[in-house]
PDB file as gemmi writes it, atoms N, CA and C in Angstrom:
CRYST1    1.000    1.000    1.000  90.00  90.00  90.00 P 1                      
ATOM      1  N   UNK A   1      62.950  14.839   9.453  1.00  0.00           N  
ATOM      2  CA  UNK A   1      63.142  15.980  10.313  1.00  0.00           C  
ATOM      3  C   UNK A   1      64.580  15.951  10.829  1.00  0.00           C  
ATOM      4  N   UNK A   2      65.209  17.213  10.782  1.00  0.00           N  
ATOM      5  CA  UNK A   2      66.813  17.242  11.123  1.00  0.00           C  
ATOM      6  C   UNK A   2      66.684  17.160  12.785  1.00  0.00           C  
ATOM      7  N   UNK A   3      67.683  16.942  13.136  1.00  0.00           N  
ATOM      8  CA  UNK A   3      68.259  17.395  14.463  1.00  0.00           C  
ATOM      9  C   UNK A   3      68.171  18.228  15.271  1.00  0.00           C  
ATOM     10  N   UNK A   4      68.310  19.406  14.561  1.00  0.00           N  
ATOM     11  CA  UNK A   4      67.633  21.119  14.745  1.00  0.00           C  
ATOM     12  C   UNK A   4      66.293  20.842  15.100  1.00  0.00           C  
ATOM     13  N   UNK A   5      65.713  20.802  14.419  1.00  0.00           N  
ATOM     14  CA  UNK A   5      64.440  20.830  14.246  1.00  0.00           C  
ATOM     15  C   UNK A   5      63.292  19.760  15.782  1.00  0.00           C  
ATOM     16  N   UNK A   6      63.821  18.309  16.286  1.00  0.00           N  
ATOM     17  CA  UNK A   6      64.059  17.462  17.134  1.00  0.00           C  
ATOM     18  C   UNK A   6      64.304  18.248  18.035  1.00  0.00           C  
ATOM     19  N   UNK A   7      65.422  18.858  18.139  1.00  0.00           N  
ATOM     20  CA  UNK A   7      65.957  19.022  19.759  1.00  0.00           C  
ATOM     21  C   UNK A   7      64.550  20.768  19.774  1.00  0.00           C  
ATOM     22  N   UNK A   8      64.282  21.178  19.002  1.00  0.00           N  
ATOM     23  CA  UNK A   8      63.416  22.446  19.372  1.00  0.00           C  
ATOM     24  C   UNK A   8      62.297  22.214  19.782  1.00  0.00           C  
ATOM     25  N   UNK A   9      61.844  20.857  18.845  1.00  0.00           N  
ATOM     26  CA  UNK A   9      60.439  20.401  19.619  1.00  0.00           C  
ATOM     27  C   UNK A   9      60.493  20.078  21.151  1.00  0.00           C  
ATOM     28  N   UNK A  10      61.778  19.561  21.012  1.00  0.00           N  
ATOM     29  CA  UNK A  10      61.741  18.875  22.461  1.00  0.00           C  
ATOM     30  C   UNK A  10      61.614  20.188  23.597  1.00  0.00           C  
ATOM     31  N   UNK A  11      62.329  21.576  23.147  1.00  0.00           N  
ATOM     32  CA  UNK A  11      62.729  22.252  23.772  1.00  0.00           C  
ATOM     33  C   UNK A  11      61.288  22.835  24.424  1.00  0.00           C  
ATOM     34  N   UNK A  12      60.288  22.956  23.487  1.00  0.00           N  
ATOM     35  CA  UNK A  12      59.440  23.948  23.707  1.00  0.00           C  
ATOM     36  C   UNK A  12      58.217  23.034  24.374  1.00  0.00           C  
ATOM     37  N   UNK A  13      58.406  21.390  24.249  1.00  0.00           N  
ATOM     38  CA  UNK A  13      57.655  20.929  24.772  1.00  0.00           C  
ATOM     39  C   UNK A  13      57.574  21.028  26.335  1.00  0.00           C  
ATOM     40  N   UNK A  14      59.287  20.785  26.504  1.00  0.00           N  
ATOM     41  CA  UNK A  14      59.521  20.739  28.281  1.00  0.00           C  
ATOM     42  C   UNK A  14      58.978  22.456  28.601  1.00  0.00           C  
ATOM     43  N   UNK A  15      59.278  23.321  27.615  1.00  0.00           N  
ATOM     44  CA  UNK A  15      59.239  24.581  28.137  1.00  0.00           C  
ATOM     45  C   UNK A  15      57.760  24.901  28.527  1.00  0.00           C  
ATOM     46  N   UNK A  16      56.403  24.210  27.662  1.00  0.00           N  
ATOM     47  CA  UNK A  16      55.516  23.705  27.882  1.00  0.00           C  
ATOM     48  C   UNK A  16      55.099  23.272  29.004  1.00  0.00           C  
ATOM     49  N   UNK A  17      55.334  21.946  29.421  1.00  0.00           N  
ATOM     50  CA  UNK A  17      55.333  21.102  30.675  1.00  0.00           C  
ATOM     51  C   UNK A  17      55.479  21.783  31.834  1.00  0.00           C  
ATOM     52  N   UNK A  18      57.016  22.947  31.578  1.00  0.00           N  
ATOM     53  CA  UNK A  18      57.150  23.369  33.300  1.00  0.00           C  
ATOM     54  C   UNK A  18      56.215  24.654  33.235  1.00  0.00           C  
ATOM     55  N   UNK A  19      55.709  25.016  32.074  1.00  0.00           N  
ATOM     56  CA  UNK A  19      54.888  26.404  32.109  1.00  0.00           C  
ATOM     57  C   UNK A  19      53.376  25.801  32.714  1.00  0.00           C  
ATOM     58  N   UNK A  20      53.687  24.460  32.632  1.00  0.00           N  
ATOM     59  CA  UNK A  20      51.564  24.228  33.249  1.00  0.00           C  
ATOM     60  C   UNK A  20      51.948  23.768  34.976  1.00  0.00           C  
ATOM     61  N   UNK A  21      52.828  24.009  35.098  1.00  0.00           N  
ATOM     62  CA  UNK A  21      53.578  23.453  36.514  1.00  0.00           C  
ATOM     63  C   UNK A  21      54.195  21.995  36.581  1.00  0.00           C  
ATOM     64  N   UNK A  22      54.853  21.326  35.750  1.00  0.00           N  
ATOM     65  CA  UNK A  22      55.288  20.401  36.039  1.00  0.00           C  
ATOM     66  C   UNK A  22      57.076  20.418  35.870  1.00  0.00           C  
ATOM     67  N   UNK A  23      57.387  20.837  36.948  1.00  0.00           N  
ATOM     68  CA  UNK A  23      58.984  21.371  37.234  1.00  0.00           C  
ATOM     69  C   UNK A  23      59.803  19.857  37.019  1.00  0.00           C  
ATOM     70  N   UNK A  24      59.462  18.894  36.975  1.00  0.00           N  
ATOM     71  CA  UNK A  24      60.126  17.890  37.444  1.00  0.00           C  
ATOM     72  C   UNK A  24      61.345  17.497  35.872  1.00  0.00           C  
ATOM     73  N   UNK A  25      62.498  17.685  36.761  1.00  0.00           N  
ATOM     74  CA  UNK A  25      63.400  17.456  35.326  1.00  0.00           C  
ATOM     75  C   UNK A  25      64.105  18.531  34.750  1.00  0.00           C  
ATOM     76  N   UNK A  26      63.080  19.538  35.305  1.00  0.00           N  
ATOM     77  CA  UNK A  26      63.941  21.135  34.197  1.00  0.00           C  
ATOM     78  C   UNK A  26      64.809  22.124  35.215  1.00  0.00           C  
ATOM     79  N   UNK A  27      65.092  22.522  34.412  1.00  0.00           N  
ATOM     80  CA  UNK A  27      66.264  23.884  34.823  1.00  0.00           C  
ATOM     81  C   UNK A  27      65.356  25.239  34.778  1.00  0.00           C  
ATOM     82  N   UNK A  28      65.435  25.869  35.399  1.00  0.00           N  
ATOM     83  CA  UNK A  28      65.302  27.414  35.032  1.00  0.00           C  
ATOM     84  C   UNK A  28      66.591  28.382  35.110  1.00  0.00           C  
ATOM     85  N   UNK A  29      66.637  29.522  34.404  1.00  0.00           N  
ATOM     86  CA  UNK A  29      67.348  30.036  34.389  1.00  0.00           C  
ATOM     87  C   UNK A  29      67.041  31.745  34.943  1.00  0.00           C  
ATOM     88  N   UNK A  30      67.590  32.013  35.854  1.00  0.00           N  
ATOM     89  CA  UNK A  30      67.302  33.315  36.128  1.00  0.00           C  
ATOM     90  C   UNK A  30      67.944  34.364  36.110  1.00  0.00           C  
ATOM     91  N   UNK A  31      67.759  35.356  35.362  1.00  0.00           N  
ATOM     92  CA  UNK A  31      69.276  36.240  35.061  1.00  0.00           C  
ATOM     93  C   UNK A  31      68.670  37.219  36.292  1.00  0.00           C  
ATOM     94  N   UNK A  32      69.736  38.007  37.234  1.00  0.00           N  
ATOM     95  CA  UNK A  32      69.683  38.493  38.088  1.00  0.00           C  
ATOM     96  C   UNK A  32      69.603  40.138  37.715  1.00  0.00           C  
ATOM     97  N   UNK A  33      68.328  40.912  37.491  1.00  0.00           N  
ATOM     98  CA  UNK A  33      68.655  42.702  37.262  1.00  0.00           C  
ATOM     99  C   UNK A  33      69.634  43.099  38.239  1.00  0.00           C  
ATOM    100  N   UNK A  34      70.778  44.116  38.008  1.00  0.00           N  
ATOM    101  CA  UNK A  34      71.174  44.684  39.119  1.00  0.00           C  
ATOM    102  C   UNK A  34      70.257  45.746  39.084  1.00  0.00           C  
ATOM    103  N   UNK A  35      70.924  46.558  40.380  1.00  0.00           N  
ATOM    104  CA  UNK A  35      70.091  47.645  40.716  1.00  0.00           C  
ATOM    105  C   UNK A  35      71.099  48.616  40.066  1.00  0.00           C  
ATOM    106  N   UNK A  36      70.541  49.337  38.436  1.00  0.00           N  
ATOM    107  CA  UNK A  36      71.395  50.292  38.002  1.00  0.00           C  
ATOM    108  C   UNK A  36      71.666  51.565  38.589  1.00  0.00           C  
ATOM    109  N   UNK A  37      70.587  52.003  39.082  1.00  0.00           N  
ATOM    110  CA  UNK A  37      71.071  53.313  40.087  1.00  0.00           C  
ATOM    111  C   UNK A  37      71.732  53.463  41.322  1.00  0.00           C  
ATOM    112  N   UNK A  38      71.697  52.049  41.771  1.00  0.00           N  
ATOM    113  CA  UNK A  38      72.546  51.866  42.964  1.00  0.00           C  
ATOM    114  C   UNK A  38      74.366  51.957  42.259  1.00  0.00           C  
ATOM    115  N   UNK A  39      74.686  50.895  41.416  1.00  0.00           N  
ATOM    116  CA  UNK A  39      75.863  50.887  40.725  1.00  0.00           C  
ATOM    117  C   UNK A  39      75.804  52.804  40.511  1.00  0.00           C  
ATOM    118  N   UNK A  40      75.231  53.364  39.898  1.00  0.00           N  
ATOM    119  CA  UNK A  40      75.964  54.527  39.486  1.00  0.00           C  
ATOM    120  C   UNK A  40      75.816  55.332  40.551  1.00  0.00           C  
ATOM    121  N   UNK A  41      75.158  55.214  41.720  1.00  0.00           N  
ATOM    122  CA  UNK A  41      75.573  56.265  42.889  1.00  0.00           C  
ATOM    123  C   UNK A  41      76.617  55.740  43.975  1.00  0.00           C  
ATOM    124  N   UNK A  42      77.082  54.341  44.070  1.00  0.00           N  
ATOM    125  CA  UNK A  42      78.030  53.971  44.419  1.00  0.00           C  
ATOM    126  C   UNK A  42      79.214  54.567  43.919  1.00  0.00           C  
ATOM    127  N   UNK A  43      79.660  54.720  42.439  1.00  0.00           N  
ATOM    128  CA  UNK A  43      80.750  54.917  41.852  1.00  0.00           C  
ATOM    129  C   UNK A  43      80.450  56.696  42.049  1.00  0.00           C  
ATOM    130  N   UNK A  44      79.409  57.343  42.505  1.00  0.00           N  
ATOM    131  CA  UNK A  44      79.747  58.581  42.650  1.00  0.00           C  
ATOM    132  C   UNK A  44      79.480  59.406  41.221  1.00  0.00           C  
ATOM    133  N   UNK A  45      78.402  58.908  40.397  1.00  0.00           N  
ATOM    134  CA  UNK A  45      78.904  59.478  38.474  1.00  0.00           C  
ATOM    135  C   UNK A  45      77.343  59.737  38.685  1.00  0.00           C  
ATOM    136  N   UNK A  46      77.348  60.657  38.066  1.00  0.00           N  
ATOM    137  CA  UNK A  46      75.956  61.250  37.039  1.00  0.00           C  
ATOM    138  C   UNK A  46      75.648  60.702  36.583  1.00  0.00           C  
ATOM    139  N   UNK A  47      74.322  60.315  36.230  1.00  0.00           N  
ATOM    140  CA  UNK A  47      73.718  59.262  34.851  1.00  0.00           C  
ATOM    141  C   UNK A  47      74.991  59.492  33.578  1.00  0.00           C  
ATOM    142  N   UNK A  48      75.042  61.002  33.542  1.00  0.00           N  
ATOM    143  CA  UNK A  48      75.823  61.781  31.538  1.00  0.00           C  
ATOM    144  C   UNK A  48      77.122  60.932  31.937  1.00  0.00           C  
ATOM    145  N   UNK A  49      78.043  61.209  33.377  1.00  0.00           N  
ATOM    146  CA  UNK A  49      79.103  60.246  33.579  1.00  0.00           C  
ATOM    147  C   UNK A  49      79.011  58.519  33.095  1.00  0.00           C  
ATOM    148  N   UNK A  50      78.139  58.093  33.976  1.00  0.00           N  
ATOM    149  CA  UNK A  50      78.026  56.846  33.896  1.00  0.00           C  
ATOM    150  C   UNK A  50      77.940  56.536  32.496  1.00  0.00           C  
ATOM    151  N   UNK A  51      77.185  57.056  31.818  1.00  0.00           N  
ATOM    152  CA  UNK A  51      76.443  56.135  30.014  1.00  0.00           C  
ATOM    153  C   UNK A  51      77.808  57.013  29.750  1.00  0.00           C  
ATOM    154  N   UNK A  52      78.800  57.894  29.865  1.00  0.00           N  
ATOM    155  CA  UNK A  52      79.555  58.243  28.764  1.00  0.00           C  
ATOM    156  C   UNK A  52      81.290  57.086  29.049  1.00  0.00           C  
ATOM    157  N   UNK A  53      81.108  57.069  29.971  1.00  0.00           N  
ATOM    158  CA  UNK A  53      82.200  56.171  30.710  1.00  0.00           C  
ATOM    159  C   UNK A  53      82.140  54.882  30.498  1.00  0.00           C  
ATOM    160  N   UNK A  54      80.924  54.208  30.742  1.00  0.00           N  
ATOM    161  CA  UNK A  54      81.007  52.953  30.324  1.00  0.00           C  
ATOM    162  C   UNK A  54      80.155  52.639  29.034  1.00  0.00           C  
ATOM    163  N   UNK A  55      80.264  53.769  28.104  1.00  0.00           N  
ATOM    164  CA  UNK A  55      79.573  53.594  26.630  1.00  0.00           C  
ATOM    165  C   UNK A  55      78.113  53.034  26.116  1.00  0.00           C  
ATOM    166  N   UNK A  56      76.979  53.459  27.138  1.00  0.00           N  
ATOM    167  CA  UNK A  56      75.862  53.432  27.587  1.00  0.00           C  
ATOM    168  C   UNK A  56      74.953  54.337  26.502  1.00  0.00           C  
ATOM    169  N   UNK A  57      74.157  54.176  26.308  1.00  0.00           N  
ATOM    170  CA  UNK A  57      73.315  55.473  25.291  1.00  0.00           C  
ATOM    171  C   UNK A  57      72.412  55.474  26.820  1.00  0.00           C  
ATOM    172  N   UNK A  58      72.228  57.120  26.956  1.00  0.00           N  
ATOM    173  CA  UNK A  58      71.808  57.859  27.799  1.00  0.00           C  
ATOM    174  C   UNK A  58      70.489  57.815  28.241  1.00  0.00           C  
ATOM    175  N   UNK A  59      69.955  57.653  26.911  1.00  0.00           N  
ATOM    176  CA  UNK A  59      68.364  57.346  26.672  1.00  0.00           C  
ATOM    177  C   UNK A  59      68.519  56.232  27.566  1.00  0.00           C  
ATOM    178  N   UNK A  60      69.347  54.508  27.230  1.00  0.00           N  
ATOM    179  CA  UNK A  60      68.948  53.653  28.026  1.00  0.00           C  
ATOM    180  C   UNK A  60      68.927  53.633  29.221  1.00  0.00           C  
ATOM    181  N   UNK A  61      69.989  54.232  30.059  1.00  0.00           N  
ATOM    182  CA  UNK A  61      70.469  54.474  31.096  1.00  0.00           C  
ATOM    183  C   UNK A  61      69.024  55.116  31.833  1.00  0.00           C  
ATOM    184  N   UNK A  62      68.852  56.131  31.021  1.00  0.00           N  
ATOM    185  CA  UNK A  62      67.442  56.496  31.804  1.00  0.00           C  
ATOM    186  C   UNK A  62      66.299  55.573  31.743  1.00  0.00           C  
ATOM    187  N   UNK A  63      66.255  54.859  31.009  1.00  0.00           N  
ATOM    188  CA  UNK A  63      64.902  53.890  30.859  1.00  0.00           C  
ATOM    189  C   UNK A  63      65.320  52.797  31.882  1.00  0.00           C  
ATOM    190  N   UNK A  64      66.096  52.135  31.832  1.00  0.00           N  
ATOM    191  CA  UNK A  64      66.592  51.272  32.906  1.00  0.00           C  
ATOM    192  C   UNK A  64      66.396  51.856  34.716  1.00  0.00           C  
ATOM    193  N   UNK A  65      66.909  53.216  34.729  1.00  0.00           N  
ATOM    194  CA  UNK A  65      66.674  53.650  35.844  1.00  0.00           C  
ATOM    195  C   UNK A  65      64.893  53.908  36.400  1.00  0.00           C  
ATOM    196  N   UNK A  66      64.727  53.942  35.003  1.00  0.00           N  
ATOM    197  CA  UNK A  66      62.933  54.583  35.979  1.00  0.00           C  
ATOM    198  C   UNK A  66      62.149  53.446  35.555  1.00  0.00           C  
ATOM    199  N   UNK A  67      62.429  52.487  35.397  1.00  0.00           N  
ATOM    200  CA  UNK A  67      62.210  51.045  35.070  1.00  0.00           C  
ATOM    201  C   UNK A  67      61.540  50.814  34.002  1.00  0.00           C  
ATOM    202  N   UNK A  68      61.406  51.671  33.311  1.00  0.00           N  
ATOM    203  CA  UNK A  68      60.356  51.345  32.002  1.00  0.00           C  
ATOM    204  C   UNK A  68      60.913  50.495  31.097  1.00  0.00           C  
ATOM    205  N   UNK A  69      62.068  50.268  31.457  1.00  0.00           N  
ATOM    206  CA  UNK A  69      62.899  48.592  30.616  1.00  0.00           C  
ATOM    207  C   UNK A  69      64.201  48.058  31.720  1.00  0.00           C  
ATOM    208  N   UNK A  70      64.525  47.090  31.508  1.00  0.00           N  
ATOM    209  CA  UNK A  70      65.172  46.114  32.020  1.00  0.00           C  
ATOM    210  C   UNK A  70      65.993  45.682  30.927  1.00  0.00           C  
ATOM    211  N   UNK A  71      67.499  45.851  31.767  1.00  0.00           N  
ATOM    212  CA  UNK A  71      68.958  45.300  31.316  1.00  0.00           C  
ATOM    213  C   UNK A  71      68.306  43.909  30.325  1.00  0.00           C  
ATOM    214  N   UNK A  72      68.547  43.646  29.286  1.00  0.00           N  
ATOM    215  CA  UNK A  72      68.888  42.183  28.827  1.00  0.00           C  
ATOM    216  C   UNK A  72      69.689  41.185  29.530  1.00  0.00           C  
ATOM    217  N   UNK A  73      70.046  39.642  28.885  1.00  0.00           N  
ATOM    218  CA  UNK A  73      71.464  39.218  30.516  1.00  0.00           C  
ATOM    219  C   UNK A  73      72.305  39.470  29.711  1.00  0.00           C  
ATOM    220  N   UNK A  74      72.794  40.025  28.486  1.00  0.00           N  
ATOM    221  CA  UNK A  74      74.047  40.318  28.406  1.00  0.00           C  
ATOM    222  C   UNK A  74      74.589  41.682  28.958  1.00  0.00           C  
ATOM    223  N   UNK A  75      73.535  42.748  29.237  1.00  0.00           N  
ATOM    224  CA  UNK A  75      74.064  44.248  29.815  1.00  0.00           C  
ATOM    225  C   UNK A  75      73.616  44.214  31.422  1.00  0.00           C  
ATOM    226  N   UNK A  76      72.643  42.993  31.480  1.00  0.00           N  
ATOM    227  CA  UNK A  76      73.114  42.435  33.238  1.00  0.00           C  
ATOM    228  C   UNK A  76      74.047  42.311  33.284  1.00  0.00           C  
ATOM    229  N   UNK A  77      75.070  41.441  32.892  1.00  0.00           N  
ATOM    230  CA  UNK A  77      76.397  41.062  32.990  1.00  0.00           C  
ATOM    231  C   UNK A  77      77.197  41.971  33.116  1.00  0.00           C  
ATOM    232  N   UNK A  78      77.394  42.629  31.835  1.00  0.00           N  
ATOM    233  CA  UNK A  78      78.196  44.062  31.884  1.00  0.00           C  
ATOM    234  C   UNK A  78      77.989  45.082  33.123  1.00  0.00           C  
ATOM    235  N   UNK A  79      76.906  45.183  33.443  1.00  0.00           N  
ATOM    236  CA  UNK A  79      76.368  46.055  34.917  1.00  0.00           C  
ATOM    237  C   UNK A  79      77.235  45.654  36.026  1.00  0.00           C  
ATOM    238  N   UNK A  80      76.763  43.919  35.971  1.00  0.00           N  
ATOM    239  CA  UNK A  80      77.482  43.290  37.379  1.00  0.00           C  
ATOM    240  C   UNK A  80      78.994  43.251  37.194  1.00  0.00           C  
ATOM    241  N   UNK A  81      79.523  43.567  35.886  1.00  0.00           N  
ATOM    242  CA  UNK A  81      80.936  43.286  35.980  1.00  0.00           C  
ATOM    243  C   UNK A  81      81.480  45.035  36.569  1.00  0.00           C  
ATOM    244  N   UNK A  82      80.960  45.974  36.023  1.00  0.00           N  
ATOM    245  CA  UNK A  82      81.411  47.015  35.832  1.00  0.00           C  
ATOM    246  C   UNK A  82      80.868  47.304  37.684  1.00  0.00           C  
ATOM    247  N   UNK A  83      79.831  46.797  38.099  1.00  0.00           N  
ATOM    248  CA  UNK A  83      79.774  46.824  40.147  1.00  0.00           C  
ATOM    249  C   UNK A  83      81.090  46.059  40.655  1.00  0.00           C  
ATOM    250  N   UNK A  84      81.676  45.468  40.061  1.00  0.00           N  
ATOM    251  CA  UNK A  84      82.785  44.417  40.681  1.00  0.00           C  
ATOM    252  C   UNK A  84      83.888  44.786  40.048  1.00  0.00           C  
ATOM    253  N   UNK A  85      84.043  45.562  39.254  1.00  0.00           N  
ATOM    254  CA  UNK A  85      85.376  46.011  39.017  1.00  0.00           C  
ATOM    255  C   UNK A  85      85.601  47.522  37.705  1.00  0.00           C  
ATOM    256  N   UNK A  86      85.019  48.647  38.637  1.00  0.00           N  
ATOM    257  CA  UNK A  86      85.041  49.698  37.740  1.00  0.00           C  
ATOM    258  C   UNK A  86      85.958  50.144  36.573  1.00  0.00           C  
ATOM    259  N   UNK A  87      86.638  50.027  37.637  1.00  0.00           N  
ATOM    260  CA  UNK A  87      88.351  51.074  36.613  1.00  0.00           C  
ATOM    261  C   UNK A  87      88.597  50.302  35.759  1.00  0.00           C  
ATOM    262  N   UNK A  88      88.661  48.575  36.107  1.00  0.00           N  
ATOM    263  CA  UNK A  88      89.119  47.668  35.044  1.00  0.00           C  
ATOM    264  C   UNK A  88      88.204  47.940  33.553  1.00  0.00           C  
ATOM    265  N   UNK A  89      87.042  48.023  33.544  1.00  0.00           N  
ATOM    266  CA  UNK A  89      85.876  48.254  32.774  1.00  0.00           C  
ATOM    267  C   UNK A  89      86.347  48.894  31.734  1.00  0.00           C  
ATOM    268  N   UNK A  90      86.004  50.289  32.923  1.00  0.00           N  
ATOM    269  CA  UNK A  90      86.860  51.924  32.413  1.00  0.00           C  
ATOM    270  C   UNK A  90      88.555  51.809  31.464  1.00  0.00           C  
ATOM    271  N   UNK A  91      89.057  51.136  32.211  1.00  0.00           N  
ATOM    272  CA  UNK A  91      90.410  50.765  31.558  1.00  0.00           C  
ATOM    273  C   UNK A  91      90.173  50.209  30.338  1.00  0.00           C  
ATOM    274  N   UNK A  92      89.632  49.365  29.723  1.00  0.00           N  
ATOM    275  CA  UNK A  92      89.122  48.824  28.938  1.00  0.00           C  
ATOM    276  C   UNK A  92      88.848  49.408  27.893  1.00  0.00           C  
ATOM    277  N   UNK A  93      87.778  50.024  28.037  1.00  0.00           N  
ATOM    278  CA  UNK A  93      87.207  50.769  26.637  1.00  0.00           C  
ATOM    279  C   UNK A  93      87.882  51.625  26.762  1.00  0.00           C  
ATOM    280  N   UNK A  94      89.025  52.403  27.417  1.00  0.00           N  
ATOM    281  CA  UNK A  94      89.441  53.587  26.689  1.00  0.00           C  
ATOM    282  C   UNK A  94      90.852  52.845  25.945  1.00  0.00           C  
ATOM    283  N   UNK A  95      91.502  51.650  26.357  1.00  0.00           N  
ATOM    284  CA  UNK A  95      92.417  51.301  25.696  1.00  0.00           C  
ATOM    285  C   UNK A  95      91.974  51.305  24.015  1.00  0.00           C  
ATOM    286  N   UNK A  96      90.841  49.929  23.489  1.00  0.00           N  
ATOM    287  CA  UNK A  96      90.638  50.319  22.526  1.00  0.00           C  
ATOM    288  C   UNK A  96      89.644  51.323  21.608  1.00  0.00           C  
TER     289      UNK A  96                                                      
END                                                                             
């Protein structure tokens, strides 16, 4: 058995362990939702603003807002970056 293969068992065993309650040893990781409708009524933008500005498909934008799905943590990220620094964002994608 490779290495790969070793470290996955191991992975899913602990993931195991802390799923029957035994926390002792592990990490969790918690990616934080922002609140997407708060970000886009802060910045003052329309949903059509917001998804066209920061290159959003519209559809998601609305599903995210009426909660019927939740950001992934990589478009968490992007959310929380684009709450902490708009224009830079904005600056961004229109450069390239």
């Amino acid at each position: 058995m490779g290495k790969f293969a070793k470290d996955l068992i191991e992975g899913m065993t602990e993931a195991a362990a802390y799923a029957d309650g035994n926390k002792a040893g592990a990490t969790a990781h918690v990616v934080e939702v922002p609140d997407v409708r708060a970000i886009r009524r802060q910045l003052h933008m329309s949903q059509h603003e917001f998804a066209d500005a920061y290159r959003i498909p519209l559809a998601t934008l609305n599903n995210w807002e009426q909660g019927r799905r939740t950001p992934d943590a990589p478009a968490a990220a992007y959310l929380q970056a684009i709450s902490r620094k708009p224009q830079v964002i904005r600056d961004a994608l229109q450069r390239g």
